[in-house]
C-alpha positions in Angstrom: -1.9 18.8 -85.2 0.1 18.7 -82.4 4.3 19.3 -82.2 6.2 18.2 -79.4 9.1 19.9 -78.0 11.7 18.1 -75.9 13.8 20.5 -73.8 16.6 19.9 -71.5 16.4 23.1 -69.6 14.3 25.2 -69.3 14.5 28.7 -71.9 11.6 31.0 -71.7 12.9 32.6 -75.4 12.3 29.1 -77.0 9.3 28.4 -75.1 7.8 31.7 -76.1 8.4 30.8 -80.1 5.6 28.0 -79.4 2.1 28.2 -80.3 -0.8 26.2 -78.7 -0.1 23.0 -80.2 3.1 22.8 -79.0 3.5 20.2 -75.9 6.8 20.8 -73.8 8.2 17.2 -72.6 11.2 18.0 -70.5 13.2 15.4 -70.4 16.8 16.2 -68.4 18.9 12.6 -68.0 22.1 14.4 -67.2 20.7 15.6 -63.7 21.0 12.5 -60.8 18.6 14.3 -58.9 15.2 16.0 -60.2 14.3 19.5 -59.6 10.7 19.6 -58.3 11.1 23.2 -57.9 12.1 23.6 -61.9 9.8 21.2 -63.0 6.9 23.6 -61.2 8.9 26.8 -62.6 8.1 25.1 -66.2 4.5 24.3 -65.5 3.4 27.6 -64.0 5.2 29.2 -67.5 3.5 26.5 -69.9 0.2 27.4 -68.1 0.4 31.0 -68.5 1.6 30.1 -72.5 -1.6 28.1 -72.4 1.4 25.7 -73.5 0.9 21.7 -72.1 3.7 20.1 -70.1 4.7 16.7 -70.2 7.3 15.1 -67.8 9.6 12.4 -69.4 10.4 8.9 -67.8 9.2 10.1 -64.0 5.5 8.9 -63.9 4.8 8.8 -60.4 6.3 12.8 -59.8 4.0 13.9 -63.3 0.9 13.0 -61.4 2.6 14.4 -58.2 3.1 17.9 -59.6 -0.6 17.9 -61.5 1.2 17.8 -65.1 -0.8 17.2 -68.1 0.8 14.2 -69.3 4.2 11.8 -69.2 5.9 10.5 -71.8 8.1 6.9 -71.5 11.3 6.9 -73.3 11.7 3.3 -75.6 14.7 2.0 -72.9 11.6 2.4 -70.3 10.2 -1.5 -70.2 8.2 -0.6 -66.7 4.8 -1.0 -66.1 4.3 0.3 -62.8 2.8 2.9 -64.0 0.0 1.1 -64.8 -1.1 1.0 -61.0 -1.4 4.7 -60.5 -5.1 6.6 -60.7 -4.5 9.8 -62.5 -7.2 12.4 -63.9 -8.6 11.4 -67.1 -7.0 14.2 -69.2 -3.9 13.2 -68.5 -1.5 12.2 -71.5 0.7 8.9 -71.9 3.0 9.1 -74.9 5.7 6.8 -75.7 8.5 6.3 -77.4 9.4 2.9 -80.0 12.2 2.0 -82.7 10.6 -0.9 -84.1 7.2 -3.5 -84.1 8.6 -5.1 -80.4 9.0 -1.4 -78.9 5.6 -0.9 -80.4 3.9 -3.9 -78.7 5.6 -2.9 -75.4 4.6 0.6 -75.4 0.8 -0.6 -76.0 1.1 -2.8 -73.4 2.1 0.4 -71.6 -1.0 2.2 -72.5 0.3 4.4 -74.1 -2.2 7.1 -76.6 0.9 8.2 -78.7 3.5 6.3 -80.0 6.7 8.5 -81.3 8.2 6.5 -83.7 11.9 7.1 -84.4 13.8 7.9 -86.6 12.1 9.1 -90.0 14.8 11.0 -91.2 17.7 11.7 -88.6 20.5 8.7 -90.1 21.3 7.2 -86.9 21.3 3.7 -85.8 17.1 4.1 -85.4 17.3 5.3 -88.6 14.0 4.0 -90.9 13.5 6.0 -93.9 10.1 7.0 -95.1 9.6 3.3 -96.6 10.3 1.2 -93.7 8.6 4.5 -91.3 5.2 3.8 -93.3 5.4 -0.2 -92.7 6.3 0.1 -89.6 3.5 2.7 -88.3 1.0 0.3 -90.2 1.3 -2.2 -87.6 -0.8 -0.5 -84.9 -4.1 1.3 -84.0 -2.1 3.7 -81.9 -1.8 7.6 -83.5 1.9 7.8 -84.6 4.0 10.7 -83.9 6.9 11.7 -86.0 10.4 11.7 -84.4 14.0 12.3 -85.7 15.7 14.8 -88.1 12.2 16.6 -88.5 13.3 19.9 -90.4 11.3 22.6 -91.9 12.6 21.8 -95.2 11.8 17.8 -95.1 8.5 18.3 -93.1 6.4 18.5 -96.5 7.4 15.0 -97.2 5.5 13.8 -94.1 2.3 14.2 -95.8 3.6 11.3 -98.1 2.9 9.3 -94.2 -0.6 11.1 -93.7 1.5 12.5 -90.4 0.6 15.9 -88.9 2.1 15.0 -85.7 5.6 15.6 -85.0 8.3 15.9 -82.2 11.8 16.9 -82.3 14.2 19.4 -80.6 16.1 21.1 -83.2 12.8 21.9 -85.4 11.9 23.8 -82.6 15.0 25.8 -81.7 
């Protein structure tokens, strides 16, 4: 089972709550320009938390800075990334709101697709009904994503889910 942890900064305290199947995507929009030097800071702490580190929506600078994978947001339609050689353990994970996000994001290559939003009542918002029909419609694994809590996490074994991502789960 894997979790996935979206951060915007970087905290060592939450970061130290994580076990080994926790992946850290860091994923900071606000900032024009990016922070190699952070980004590395992250890494070297994942590492030593034996902790992976995914970089969101900046494929080229993942590969760059050795990280273990990438993920691509849903508003990311590129595929330029599919020119780039990268080490075969490195991790493509995307993110999709509905069947045409789906279709885009395996056009994208992508291993994971984080399907949004299972219980968080926002304009995403699909419900465990429309969640299950939805995932159906692809061979790619299916993460969780959106208003995952401790107390409403039982109910994704109703999905046959184990994998999850979130932020507030987490914090």
């Amino acid at each position: 089972m894997n979790k996935y942890y979206f951060i915007n900064k970087f905290d060592t305290n939450n970061i130290d709550k994580q076990d080994k199947q926790t992946v850290i995507i860091y994923r900071n929009y606000s900032e024009k320009k990016i922070d190699e030097k952070l980004i590395l800071k992250i890494k070297r702490y994942c590492k030593k938390k034996s902790i992976r580190f995914y970089l969101s929506n900046n494929f080229k600078l993942a590969i760059k800075l050795n990280l273990d994978g990438v993920y691509i947001p849903a508003f990311n339609k590129s595929f330029k990334h599919l020119s780039y050689s990268y080490k075969t353990n490195f991790s493509i994970v995307g993110s999709a709101h509905n069947i045409i996000e789906i279709r885009l994001k395996e056009i994208q290559k992508v291993e994971k697709v984080f399907l949004s939003s299972l219980f968080k009542k926002n304009k995403n918002y699909l419900g465990i009904n429309k969640f299950r029909i939805v995932s159906k419609l692809t061979k790619k694994k299916i993460v969780a994503l959106g208003g995952i809590s401790k107390l409403n996490r039982k109910k994704m074994t109703l999905l046959n889910l184990s994998n999850f991502a979130g932020i507030s789960y987490f914090e």
